[in-house]
C-alpha positions, 0 to 999 in steps of 0.5 A, a space after each residue: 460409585 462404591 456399588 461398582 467397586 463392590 461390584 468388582 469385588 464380589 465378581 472376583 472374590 464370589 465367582 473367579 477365585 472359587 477355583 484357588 479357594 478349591 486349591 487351597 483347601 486341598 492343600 490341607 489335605 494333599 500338597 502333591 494335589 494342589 501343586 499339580 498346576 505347578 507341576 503341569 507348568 514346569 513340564 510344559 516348560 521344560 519341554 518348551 526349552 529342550 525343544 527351543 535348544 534342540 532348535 538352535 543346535 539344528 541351526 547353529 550346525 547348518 550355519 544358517 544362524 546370523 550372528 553379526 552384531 548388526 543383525 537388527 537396526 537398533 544394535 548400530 
């Protein structure tokens, strides 16, 4: 049984952490580097936002949206 939790531990710390190891070397050397995944994250949601808002103005103007309290079964 300990050679299978040993196991579990060398797949991750030997194989699927090596990219965050990567990362975090790099960071000594530039943090704008490091952070790019950051970066990459936070555009990506913000695009998802501004497109979600723009969205619910399309049909908040329209006035399709519905906005009865008893819209779904479980708020009765």
């Amino acid at each position: 049984m300990k050679a299978f939790f040993e196991g579990i531990q060398s797949l991750f710390v030997d194989f699927l952490f090596l990219p965050l190891d990567w990362l975090r070397s790099l960071e000594l050397i530039s943090w704008f580097g490091a952070n790019t995944i950051n970066w990459i994250f936070m555009i990506i949601c913000s695009a998802a936002i501004v497109y979600w808002i723009k969205q619910l103005r399309i049909f908040d103007a329209a006035g399709t949206e519905n906005q009865d309290t008893t819209a779904h079964s479980f708020f009765k």
